[in-house]
C-alpha positions in Angstrom: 7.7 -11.7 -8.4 8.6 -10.3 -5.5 9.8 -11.9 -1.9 9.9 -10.0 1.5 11.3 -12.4 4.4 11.6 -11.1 7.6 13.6 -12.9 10.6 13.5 -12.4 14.4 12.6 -9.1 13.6 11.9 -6.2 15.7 11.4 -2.5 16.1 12.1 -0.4 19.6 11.1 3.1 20.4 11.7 4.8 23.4 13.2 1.3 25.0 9.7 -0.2 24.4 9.1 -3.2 22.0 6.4 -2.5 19.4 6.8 -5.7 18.3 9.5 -8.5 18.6 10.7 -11.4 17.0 8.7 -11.6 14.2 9.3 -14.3 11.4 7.5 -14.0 8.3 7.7 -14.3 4.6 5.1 -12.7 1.7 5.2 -14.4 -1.2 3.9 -13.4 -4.7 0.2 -14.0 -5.9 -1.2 -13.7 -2.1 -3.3 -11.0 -0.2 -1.0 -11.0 3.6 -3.0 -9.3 6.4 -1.4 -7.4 9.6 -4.1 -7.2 11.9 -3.8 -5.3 15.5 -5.3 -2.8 17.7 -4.2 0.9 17.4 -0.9 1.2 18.4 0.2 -2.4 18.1 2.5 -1.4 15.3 1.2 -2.2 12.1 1.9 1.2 10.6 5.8 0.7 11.4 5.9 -2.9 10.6 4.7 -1.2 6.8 7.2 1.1 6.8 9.9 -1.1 7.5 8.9 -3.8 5.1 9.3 -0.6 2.9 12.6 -0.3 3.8 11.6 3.8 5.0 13.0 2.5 8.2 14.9 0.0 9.4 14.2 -2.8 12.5 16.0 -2.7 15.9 16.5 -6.3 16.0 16.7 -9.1 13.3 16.6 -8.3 9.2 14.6 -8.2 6.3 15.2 -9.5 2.7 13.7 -8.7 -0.4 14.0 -10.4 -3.7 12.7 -9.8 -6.7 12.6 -12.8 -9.6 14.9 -14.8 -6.9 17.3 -11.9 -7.1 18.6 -10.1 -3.9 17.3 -6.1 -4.0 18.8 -4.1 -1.8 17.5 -2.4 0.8 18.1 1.1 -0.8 16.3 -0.1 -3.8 13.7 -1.5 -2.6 11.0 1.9 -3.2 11.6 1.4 -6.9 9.6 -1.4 -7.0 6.7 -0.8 -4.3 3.6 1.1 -4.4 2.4 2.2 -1.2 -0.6 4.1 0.6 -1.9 5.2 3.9 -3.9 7.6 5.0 -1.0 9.9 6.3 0.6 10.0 3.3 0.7 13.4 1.5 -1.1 14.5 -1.9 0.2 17.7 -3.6 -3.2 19.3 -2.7 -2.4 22.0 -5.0 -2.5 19.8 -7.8 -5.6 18.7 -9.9 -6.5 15.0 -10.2 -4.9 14.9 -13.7 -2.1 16.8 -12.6 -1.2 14.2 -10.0 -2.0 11.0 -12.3 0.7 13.2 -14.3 3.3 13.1 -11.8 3.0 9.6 -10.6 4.1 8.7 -14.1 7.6 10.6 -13.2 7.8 7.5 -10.6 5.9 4.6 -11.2 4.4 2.4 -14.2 1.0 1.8 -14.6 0.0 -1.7 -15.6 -1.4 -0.7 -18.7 -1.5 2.1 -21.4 -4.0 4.4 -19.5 -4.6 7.7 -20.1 -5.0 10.4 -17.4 -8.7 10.8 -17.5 -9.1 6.6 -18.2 -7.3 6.6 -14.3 -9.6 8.9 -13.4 -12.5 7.0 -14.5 -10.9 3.7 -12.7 -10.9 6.0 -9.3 -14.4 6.7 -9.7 -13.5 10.6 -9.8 -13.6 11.5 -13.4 -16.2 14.6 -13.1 -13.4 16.2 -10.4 -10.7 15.3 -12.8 -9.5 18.5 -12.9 -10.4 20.1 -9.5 -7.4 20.9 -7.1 -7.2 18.3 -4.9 -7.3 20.5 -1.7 -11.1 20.8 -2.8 -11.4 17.1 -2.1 -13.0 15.3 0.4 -10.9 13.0 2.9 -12.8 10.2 1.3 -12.2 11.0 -2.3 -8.6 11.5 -1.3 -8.2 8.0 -0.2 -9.5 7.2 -3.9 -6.6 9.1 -5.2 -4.3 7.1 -3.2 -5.7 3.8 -3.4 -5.7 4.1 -7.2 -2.4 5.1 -7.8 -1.1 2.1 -6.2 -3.2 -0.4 -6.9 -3.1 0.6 -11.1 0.8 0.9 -10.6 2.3 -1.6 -12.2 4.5 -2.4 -8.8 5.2 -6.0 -7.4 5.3 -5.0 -3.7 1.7 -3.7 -3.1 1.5 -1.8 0.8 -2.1 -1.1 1.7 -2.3 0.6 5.4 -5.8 1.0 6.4 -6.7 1.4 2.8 -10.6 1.9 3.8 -10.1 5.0 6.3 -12.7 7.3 4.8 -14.2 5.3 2.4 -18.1 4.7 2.5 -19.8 1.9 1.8 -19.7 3.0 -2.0 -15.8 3.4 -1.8 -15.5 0.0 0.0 -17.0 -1.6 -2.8 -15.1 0.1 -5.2 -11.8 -0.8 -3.3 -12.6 -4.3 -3.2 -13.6 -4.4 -6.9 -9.8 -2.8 -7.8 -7.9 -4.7 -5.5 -9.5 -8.1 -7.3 -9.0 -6.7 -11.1 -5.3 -5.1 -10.2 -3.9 -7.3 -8.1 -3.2 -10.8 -9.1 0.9 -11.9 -9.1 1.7 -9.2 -6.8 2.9 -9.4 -3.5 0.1 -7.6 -1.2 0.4 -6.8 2.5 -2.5 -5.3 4.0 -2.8 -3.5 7.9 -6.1 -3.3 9.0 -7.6 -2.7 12.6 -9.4 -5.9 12.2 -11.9 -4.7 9.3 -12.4 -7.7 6.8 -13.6 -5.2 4.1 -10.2 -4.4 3.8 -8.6 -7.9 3.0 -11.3 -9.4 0.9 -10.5 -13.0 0.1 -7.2 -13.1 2.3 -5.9 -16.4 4.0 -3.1 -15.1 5.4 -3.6 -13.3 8.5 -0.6 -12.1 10.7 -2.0 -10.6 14.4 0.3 -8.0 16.2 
């Protein structure tokens, strides 16, 4: 189970606040959502509860089974994705679901092609990626997090792209996949991308 507690904090750029004094704390088995306009800093409040970066005021604590996890550590047990995060484009489907194994754990003993059967993309299995659409793209990276067998869960603007279709099918993962993790979700007010969440944090 894992714990992320955030106190007083803030992040600066430029001498301007993005956001200030912010207390918080996401507890396992519960869909959190950041909601906020574009630019209110959702993105970088994500990245810092990912310890990529770190806040300009106040700290963050993760633990994991009550345990302390440092803040160096803390990737090896998140799965993350956003829109502006990377594929390896010259990579088939399979190839990738290949890879991800190097770093993360699924939750269970899925074979390539049974992931890309969950991601709804097993008749492009073994197309390049860079052949992709944007929206099928998003499947890629929505599915490799939420089947990851991670107990921090980061979802930032996980429908960008998606059509109606894809929206379903997100909402339909996140409910199978996603029970005792700790989920944090940043949405530009879109309630298709937090089904079922009580805990709503505006920025």
């Amino acid at each position: 189970m894992m714990q992320v507690s955030l106190r007083a904090c803030g992040k600066m750029y430029l001498s301007k606040w993005v956001f200030k004094n912010l207390d918080v704390t996401f507890e396992a088995g519960n869909i959190h959502t950041v909601t906020g306009k574009n630019g209110s800093g959702k993105s970088t409040l994500m990245k810092i509860i990912a310890g990529y970066i770190r806040p300009s005021a106040g700290n963050v604590e993760w633990k994991l089974n009550d345990a302390p996890v440092h803040p160096d550590a803390v990737f090896t047990h998140l799965s993350m994705t956003a829109p502006y995060l990377e594929l390896i484009e010259e990579f088939s489907l399979l190839e990738m679901i290949r890879f991800q194994r190097y770093f993360k754990k699924f939750q269970k003993p899925w074979t390539d092609d049974e992931i890309a059967e969950l991601a709804g993309l097993a008749e492009s299995a073994a197309k390049p990626l860079k052949h992709f659409s944007s929206g099928m793209k998003q499947r890629v990276r929505i599915a490799l997090s939420i089947l990851s067998a991670s107990p921090l869960l980061l979802l930032d603007e996980p429908c960008s792209n998606l059509d109606e279709e894809g929206r379903l099918w997100y909402a339909s993962l996140l409910k199978d996949y996603g029970a005792s993790r700790t989920i944090i979700i940043a949405s530009n007010h879109n309630k298709e991308e937090y089904p079922g969440c009580e805990h709503v944090i505006g920025l």
